[in-house]
Structure formats: C-alpha cells, structure tokens
N, C-alpha and C positions, 0 to 999 in steps of 0.2 A: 672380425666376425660380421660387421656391419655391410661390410663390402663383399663378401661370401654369401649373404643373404638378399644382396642388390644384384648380383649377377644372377643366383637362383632365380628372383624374378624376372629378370632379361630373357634367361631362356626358355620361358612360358612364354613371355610377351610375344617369339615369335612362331608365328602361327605352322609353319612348316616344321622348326625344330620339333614343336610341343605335338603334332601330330605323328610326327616320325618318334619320339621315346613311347608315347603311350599306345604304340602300334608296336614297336620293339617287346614293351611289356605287358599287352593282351597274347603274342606270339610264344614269350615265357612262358606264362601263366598255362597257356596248350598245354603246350611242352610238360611241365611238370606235373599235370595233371595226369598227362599221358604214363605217366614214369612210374604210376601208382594202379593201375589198371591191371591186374592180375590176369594171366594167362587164363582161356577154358576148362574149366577141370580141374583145375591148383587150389587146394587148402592153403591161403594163407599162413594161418594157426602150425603147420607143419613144416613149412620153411625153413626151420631152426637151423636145422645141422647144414641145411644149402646158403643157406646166410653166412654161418659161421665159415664154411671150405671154401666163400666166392670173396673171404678178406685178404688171402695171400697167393701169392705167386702171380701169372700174369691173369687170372681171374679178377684180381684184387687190381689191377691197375684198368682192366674195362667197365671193375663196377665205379672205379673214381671219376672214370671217364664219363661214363653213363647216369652219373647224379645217383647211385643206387638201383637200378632200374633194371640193373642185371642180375643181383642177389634177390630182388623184389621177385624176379620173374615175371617180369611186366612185357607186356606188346612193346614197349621199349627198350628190352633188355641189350638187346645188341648196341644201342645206341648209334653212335653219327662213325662210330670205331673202322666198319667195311667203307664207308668214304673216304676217310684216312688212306686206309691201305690202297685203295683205290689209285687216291693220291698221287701217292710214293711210287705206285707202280708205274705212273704216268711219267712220271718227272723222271724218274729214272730211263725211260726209253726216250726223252728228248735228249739226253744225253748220247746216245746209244744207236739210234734209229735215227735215219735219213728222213722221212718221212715227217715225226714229230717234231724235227727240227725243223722242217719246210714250214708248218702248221705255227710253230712259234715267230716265225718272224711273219707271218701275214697280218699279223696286228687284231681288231677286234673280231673278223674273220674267222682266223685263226684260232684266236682264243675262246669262239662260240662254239668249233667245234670240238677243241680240246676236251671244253667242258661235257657237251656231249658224251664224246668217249667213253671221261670220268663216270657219268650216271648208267653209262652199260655196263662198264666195267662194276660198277656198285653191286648191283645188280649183280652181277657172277659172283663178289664175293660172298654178299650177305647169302645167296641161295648154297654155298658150302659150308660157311659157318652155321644157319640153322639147323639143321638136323646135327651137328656136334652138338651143339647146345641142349638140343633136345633127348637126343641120346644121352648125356650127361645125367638128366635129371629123371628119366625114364630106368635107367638101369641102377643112379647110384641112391638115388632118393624117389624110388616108387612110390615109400606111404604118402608122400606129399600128393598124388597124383589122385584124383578119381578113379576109383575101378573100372564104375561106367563106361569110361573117355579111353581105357585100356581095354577092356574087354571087344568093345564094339570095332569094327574095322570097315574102312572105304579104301578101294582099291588095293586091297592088300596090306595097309597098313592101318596103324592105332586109328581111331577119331582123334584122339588128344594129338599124335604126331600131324598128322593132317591141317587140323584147322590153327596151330603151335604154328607150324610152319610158313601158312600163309600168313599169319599175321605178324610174324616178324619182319618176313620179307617189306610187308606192305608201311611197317612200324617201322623199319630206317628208312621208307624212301617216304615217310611222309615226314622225317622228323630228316632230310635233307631238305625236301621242297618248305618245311619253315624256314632252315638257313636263307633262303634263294631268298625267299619272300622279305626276312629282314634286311638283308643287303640291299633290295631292290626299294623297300618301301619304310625300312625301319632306321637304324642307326648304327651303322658299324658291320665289321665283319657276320654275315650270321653264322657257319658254321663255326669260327672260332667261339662268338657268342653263347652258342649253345654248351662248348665242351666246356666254356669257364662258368657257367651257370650251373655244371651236372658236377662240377667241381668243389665250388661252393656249398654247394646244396649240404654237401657232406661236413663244412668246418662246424657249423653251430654245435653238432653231435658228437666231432672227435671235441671239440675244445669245453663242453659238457663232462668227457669222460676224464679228460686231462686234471679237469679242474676238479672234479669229486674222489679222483684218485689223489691228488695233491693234498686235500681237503685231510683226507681221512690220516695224513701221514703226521705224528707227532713233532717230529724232529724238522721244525721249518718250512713247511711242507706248501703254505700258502706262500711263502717269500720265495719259493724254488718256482711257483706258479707265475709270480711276477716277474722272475729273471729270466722264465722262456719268453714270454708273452713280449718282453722287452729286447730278448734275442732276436725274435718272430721278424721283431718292424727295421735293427738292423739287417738283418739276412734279404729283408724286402727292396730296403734302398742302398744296399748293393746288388742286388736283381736290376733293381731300375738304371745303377749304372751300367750294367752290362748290356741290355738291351736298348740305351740310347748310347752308348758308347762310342765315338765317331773318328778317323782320321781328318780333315780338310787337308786335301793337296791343292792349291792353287792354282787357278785354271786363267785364261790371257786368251780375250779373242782379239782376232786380228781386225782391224779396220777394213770394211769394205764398200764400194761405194757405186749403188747402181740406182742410173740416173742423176736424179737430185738429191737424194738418198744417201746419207750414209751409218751403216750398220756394222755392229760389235765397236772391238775399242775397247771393250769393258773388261773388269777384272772381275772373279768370281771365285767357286770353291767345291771341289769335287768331294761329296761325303761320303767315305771308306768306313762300312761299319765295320766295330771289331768283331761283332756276333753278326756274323752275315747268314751263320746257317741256322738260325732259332733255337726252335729243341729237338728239330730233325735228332742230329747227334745220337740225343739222349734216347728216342725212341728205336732207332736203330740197335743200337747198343745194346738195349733193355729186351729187345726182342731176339736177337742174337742169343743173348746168354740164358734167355728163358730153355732152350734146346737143350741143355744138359739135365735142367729140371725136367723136362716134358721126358726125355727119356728115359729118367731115373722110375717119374713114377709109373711111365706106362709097361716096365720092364719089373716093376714092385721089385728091384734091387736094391737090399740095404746101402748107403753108401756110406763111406768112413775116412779117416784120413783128412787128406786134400780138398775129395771130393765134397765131402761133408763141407768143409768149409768153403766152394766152390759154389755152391747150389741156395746155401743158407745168406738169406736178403744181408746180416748183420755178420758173415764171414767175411776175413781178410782178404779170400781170394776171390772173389767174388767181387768186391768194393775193387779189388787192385784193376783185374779184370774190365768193368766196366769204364773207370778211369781212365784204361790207356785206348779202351774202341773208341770212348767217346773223342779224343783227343786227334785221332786218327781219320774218326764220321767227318768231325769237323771242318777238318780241311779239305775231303772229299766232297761233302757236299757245298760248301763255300766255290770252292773250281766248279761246282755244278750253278749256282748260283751266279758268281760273278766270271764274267769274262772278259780278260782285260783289254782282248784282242779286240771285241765289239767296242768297248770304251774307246780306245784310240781311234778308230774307226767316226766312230760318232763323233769325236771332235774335229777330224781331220775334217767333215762335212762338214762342219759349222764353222770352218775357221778357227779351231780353239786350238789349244796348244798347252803344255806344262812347261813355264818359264825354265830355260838351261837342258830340257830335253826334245830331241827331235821329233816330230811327227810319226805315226808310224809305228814301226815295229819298236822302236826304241819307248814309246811312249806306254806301250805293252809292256815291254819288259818292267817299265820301273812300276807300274800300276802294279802288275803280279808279284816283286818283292815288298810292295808295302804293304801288299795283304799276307804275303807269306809273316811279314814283319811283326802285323797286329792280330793276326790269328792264331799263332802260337797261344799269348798270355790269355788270348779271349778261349783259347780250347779248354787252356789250364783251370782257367775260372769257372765255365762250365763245368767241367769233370768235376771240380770240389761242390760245386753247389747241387752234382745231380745225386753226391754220394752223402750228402747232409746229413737227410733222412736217417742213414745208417749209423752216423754217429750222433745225432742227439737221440737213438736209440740205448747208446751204450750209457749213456746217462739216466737212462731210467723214464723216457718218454715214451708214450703208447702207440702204437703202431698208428692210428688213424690221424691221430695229432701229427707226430713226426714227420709224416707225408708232407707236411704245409712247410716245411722249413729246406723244403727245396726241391731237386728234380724236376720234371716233365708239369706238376701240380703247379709249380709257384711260377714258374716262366711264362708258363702259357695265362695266369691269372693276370701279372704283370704284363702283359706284352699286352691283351686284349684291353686291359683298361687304359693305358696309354693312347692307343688305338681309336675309342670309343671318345674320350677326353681330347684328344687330336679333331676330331670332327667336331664335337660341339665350340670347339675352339674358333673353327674353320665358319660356321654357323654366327656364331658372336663377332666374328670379325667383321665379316662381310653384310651384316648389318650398324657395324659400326658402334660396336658395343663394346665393353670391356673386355679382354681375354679372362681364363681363369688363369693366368700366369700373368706377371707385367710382363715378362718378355714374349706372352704370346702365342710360343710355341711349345710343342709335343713332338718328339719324336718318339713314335710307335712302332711297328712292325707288322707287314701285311699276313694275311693266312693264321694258320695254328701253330 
C-alpha cells in the first residue's frame, strides 16, 4: 500500500504526466455533461417508455456505448458509434481497394489522410442515422415531444426534426474532435477513452439494481451478490489474459558490418498476439445478427419456434449463432490485421531471420500457421466471453448488470485500461521512477 501511494505521488511529481490526466479529465467531464443536455423540445419527465425500448436489442448496445445519452435523448445521443462504423468501413477497403492500401504503407502521410477520410466518411454516416433516430421518437413516442417544435415547420419539415438533426450531427463530431484532442494532448487512446467512459457511466446503476434486487431476495440473496461480484473480478482477469496473451517466436539478426560499424548479432522475439483482432469479432457478429430482429419487428411478424429463440438475446440459437460468426470474424479480421507476408518482408530488410526457417516465403508460411495455431483457442475464448452475458442471465442476473460479465462492454473496458496504464508506465519510466508493475510493463491494445 506504501509503495502504491509513492508511485501515485511520482505521477503528479511530473509536470507533463499531471498536466496530460487532468486535461484527459476536464475533456470527460465535457463529455459527460454533454450526454445529459436534452434535445429541443423533449419533456425529459416523458421519456419513460423511450428509456425503457432503448434497453434491448441493438438500441440497447448504442445506449451502452453512448454512456446513456442515447435513451437520455441527448445532443449526444448518437454517440462516437457513426465513427466506429466509419471505421470498419475503412479498414475494410484497405483490404479490398488498391488505393487504401497505397495510403497504408505511405506511413504518417498516409495515415493523415486515412484519417481524413474516416471524418467524411463520419459525417455521411451520422447524417443517415439522424433522422432514423429522430423518426423513431417522432412517430413512436410523440407525447415526449413538444407540440410547438411539431407543429411549427422550416423548410418543409418539423422545427424539432430540423434543429434534432443539426445537433446530432454537430454532437458526434464534436464529441470525435474531443477523442483527437485527448490523444494529442491528454493520455491514451481518446476515442476508445470515450467509449470506456459512456461504458462505465452505466455500471454504478446496473450494480445498484443488482444489489437491491439481491437485497430483497430471502433465500441468500446477499451471498449470491457476493459470488457475482466475485465471479465479476474472475471473468476480468481472464479478459486481461486474453488481451495480453502473446506467442514469442524468436527472431536472429544477422551480423552486419558497415565501415567500423558493426550492426545486429542480436537475438530477440517476435510478439504473435492471440487476440490480434480485439472485439472487432464481436461487434461484427452482433451486428450481423441484429438483421433477423430488425426484420421481425419492422414486418411486426409474430415469430415462433426457432425463430423465437433466434432473435431472443438469452435463446439457444442466437448464443449458438453468434459463437460460431464470432469464431469465423476472428480469423477474418486477424488475416486483415496481420500479414505475415509483410512480416517476413520486414525482417528480410533488417537482416532478421526465424532460426531453422528460410527467409522469405518460408518465413510467411510458418508466421501464418502460428497465427492459424493461436487464433483458434483465442476465437474460442472470445466466443465464450462475448456470450457470458447470456448465461449469467440464465442465473437470475439483470440485464444491465450482466452486460459487465463480458462481450463487446468488458474487452473494450479492459483493453483501454491496459492501454491507459501502459502509458503512464512509459511516463514513470523515462523519468526514472518506479513502474506500477516490477516488471514494468503492460501490454495493452491500440484502438477500440
């Protein structure tokens, strides 16, 4: 405790660290404010039943995203969510596209315009998701609405749809350009930052209902409180093994010697994550399967059967379902992530070499079966930890709670604090101060 309380002073003592967290959390603090700012027009007091229908299906997974701010009906509502998409759609044309793949290997160049891109591309999504959103609450939950703000109309449409819209738009891209800003001047990833803060935001309130629902039960009801809470913190550090989880292949540079100079020699180690593709996977997946629901209810077709169990969060087939995409995402996006061809590439440049295999294409090969090798059991671990949720539901835990015991919620929590904790590590070092580990180090994981 002594020595946890001696490094908390170290990282005040230095003046850049201490100015980068308490810039990190004046940029929060925005943030959260923001997320509370009720649309024009919106009765608060009337939000009920919009509150209540934005806790399930993929509504329910943007308001987790969004810290609340999407059931709130907040200029925040959309949250950092049309970046994401943004994203993925990006990544996936480097894949795909000649182009985006010229733009990745031109280095910080490259990467400045990528990003570019990304913030057009933003931009187009959030401008198709606002009016869904607004139509949503227009059509399904009018009484929440001012009459006023419906009645009156500019350009042909509501007042309320009108100034709704522009301030959504203007609400993800200003609650992007905070991400920009904490990366550049605060501490850690900002956009992941942000999703694991609007994540957060929500445990104190499910872990509140968990524990009063617990409370109330006669039959051991507080000790069943203590064996989740206790489940909770395993499930977490097996998260954390998964997301640092690592192969080392051993790597051999060759001596070279120019001039007076001589360079490599050295022995080293190539680190193969097992989880190379985050929670991509998971959000893939989750989105994918949301389409059977989206067309059951926009078709208001009873469904029964299979189906029933297909659509419903805490059905068989639905859990089995998501299991094997994610299993499948995994490896897909991993070959998108890593390529083993560049790796042999890079080393042939440097001299480097895997002791017993050849340069080259050989060196390919054996790099793409160690990741075929340790991406298996890292799929399988993802797939159990995204489908948690649904089974410490069948235990009798409440939907809000349950979220935290794994999925897309707990990876992205873990990964960003690693992340966050890797830096200040990096900060401690290089002034010569104690790590928060004796060894030092943190392996984290970049992005969301």
């Amino acid at each position: 405790m002594k020595k946890f309380f001696e490094i908390f002073k170290n990282i005040f003592r230095i003046e850049d660290l201490r100015q980068r967290i308490l810039y990190t959390l004046l940029i929060i603090l925005i943030y959260r404010l923001g997320s509370h700012i009720v649309l024009p027009g919106i009765n608060p007091a009337s939000l009920g039943a919009f509150t209540k229908s934005a806790q399930e299906g993929l509504m329910g997974m943007l308001d987790l995203f969004s810290g609340g701010a999407f059931s709130n009906a907040s200029i925040f509502a959309l949250g950092i969510m049309p970046y994401i998409s943004a994203s993925i759609v990006i990544q996936l044309l480097m894949l795909a596209v000649p182009y985006f793949q010229r733009l990745q290997k031109e280095g910080e160049s490259g990467r400045k315009k990528i990003n570019q891109i990304t913030r057009y591309l933003t931009v187009g999504v959030v401008m198709v998701q606002s009016p869904a959103y607004i139509a949503n609450i227009v059509n399904q939950f009018s009484g929440a609405v001012s009459p006023y703000m419906l009645e009156h109309s500019f350009l042909g449409l509501s007042l309320f749809s009108v100034t709704a819209f522009i301030l959504l738009v203007a609400g993800t891209l200003f609650i992007m350009w905070l991400g920009e800003r904490i990366t550049d001047k605060g501490l850690g990833n900002g956009i992941s930052l942000i999703i694991m803060i609007g994540i957060i935001a929500r445990f104190p309130f499910a872990l509140k209902a968990e524990f009063i629902a617990r409370i109330g039960e006669m039959n051991g009801g507080p000790i069943v409180f203590v064996v989740e809470i206790l489940a909770l913190m395993v499930i977490i550090s097996l998260c954390i093994l998964l997301v640092q989880g690592t192969r080392r292949v051993p790597v051999q540079y060759a001596k070279r010697i120019v001039g007076n100079k001589q360079y490599g020699g050295t022995r080293n180690f190539l680190p193969l994550k097992v989880n190379a593709a985050g929670v991509m996977p998971i959000i893939f997946a989750q989105a994918i399967v949301m389409l059977p629901l989206t067309f059951v209810s926009m078709s208001q077709v009873s469904a029964g059967g299979f189906w029933h169990s297909f659509i419903d969060y805490n059905g068989l087939g639905y859990n089995i379902v998501v299991f094997l995409l994610i299993i499948a995402f995994t490896y897909f996006y991993t070959a998108i992530t890593i390529n083993p061809n560049q790796i042999a590439e890079d080393l042939k440049k440097n001299s480097g070499f895997i002791p017993g295999v050849k340069p080259g294409k050989q060196t390919a090969n054996y790099i793409d079966e160690i990741m075929s090798r340790i991406t298996l059991p890292g799929s399988i671990f993802l797939g159990i930890v995204a489908i948690l949720p649904a089974i410490v539901r069948y235990f009798g835990v409440n939907q809000q709670f349950a979220q935290f015991f794994g999925g897309t919620s707990l990876l992205i929590m873990v990964g960003v604090v690693l992340d966050t904790l890797q830096q200040i590590d990096s900060h401690l070092k290089m002034r010569n101060y104690d790590g928060l580990t004796k060894a030092g180090r943190f392996m984290g994981r970049s992005g969301y």
